[in-house]
N, C-alpha and C positions, 0 to 999 in steps of 0.2 A: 452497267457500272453506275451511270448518273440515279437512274430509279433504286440500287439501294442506299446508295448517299444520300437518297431523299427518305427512303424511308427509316433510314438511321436517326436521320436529324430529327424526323418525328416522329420518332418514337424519344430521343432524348427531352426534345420540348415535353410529350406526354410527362413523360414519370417528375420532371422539374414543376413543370405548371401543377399538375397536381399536388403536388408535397407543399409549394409553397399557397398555393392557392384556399385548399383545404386549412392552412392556419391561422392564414387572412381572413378567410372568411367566417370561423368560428369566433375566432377574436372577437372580430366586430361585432356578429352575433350577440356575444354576450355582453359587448359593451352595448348595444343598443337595447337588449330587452332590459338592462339595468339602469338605464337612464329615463325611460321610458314609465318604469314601474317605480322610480324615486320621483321624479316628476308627478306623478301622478296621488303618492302617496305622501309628497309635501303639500301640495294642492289640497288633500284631505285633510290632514292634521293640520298644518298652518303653520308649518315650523319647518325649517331647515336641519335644525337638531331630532325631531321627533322624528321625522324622514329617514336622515340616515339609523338612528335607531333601530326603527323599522326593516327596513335593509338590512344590518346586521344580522338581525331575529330569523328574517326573512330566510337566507342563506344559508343557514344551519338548519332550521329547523319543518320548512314548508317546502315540504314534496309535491303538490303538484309546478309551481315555480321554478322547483327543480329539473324535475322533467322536460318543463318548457326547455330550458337550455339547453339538457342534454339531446333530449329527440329531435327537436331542433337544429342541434349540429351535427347530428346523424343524417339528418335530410340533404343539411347542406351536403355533405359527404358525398353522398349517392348524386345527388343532384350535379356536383362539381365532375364527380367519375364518367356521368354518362355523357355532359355535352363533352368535354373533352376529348374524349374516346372514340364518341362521332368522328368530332373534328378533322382528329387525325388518324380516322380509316379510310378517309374519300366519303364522308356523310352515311356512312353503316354504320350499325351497332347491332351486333348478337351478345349473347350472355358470354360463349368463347372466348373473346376478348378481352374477358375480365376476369379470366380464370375459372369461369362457371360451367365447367362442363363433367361430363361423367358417361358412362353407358347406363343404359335403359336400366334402372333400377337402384343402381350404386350410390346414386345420391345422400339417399337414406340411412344405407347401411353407414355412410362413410360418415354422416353427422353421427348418426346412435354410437358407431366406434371413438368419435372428437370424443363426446360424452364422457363415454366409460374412460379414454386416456384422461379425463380432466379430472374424472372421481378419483382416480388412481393419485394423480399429482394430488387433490387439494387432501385427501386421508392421508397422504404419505408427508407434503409437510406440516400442517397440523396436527397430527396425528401424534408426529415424532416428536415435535416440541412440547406436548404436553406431558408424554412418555419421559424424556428426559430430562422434564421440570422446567425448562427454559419459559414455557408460558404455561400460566395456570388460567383455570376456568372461573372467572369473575363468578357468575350467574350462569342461568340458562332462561335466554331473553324470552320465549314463549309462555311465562313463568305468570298466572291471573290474567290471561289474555284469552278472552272468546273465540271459537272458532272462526266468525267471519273476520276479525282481526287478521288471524295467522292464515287465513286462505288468501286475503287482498293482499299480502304481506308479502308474500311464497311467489301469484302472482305477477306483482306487479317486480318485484327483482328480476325472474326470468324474462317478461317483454322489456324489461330496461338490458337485461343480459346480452336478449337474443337480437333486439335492434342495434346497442351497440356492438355487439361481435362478428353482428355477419355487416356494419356499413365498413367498419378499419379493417376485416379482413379483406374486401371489395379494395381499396384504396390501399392499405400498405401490401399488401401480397397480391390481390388481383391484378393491381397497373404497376405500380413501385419494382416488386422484386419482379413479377410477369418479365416488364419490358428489362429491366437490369439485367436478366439472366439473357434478353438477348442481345444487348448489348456487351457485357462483361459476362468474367468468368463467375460458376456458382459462388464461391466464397468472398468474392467481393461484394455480387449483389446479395447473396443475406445477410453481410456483415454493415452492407452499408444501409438497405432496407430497416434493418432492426435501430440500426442509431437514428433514423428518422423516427419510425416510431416511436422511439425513448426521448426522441426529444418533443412529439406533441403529448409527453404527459410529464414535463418538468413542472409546469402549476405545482405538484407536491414536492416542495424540493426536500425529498428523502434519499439520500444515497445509497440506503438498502432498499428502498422501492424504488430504485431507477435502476436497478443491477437489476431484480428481479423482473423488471420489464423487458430488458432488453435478451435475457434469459428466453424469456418465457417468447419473444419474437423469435428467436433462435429455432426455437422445438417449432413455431409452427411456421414459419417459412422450410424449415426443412421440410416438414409435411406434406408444402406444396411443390416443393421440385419433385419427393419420390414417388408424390401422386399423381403429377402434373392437374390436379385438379385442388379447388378453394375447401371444397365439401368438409375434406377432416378437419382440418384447419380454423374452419366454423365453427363445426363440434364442439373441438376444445375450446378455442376463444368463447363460445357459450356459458358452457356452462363453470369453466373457470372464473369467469365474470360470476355468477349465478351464485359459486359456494362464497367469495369474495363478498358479496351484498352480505350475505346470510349471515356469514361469522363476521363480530365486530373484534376487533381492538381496541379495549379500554371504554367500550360502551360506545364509541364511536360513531357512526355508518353514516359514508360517503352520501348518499342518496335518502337519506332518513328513514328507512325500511329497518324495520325490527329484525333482529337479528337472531338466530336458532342457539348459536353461544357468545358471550363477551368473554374476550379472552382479555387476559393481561400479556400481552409481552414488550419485553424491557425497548427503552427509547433506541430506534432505529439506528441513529446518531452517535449512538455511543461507544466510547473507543475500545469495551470490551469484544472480544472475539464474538464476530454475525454469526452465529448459530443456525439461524433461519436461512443465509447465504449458503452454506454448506447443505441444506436439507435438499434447496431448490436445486443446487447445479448437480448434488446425487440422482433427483431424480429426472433433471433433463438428460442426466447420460443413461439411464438406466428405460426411458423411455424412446432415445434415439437407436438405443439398442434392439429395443422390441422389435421396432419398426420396418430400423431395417433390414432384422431376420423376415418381415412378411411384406418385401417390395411389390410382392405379386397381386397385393389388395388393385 
């Protein structure tokens, strides 16, 4: 009895320390390499004004600076998941324990399958709102661009994809939903799993991009209970990530990577009927459906 009170308790410490620690730590991340590189570039220019300037420019529009933070807090990520996890297995760590597991071969199949469910979703809502006029095609960003352009381009989006989707799969569904599912029931811990992840991406405070995130946790936490494995889960976080870089909004792009189309759709915010809201939860039902006619993967 006492041994699994003990191992309840740390398993609750795990999934808290990490949830809060992982947003601690990126924070400050980004607060220090910003303070860090205005420092640095008031000392160059001589001005306090010409600095933050700088910085402005800086933040929008220079990719490798970007990177730095993002990759960065992807390290942290992985970094935070493994001491912890150590911690509290009695000083082990295997990949098991983080949801990393599969049989001899499946691994593969089960990212290549993430994939093709993520082509499905991202053709299925872009697809539709272009179909039903909701957004139309600015451009198509590839448009006087040389081939090493659109190859660095292409890229450097999937290793930003493929780092960020397999570190927060690791951290929200490897330890997060992992250990919640053994502690509570399934629909607690994916319900409550997915509102942590929606909440380390409020930085965009969009309410039709915070629906959609939490959405898009839904489909792949469920993933990882009918798989019991991260693999598919990766997959999709992939390359969902991957078509997200690709296609902009209004010329936009999060990570300043050139974009395959700039699309126009209407302000996220706005009180007319989410259009895009509707495409997403058709296809998270229509993808949980596939799924779970093929438990047997």
């Amino acid at each position: 009895m006492k041994s699994t009170d003990l191992k309840n308790k740390k398993e609750t410490k795990l999934i808290w320390l990490t949830a809060i620690l992982t947003f601690i730590c990126v924070f400050a991340w980004n607060i220090i390499v910003n303070i860090v590189v205005q420092i640095y570039q008031v000392k160059k220019l001589g001005s306090m004004e010409a600095g933050k300037a700088f910085m402005d420019k800086l933040a929008s529009t220079n990719l490798p600076y970007q990177l730095l933070l993002i990759l960065g807090s992807e390290f942290i990520f992985l970094l935070i998941v493994y001491s912890l996890t150590k911690k509290y297995n009695d000083g082990e760590f295997n990949f098991a324990l983080i949801g990393l597991k599969a049989k001899e071969g499946n691994a593969k199949k089960l990212l290549l399958l993430g994939m093709g469910i993520a082509s499905l979703m991202a053709i299925g809502l872009y697809g539709g709102l272009i179909a039903i006029g909701y957004a139309k095609v600015l451009d198509i960003g590839y448009v006087n661009c040389s081939a090493l352009n659109i190859l660095v381009s292409v890229m450097v989006a999937f290793v930003v994809a493929a780092v960020v989707g397999f570190a927060e799969e690791v951290v929200f569904r490897g330890v997060i939903l992992k250990y919640l599912l053994n502690r509570r029931g399934k629909v607690f811990a994916l319900v409550a799993s997915s509102l942590i992840f929606t909440i380390g991406h409020v930085d965009r405070l969009s309410l039709n991009y915070l629906l959609q995130v939490f959405l898009l946790s839904i489909v792949l936490g469920y993933l990882y209970i009918i798989t019991e494995s991260l693999y598919l889960s990766i997959g999709v976080h992939i390359a969902w990530d991957f078509y997200s870089f690709l296609i902009l909004e209004d010329g936009k792009g999060t990570y300043a990577i050139k974009g395959v189309l700039n699309l126009h759709i209407p302000n996220p915010n706005d009180t007319t009927f989410n259009i895009s809201l509707i495409f997403m939860l058709l296809i998270v039902l229509i993808i949980a459906f596939m799924v779970n006619k093929r438990k047997t993967i």
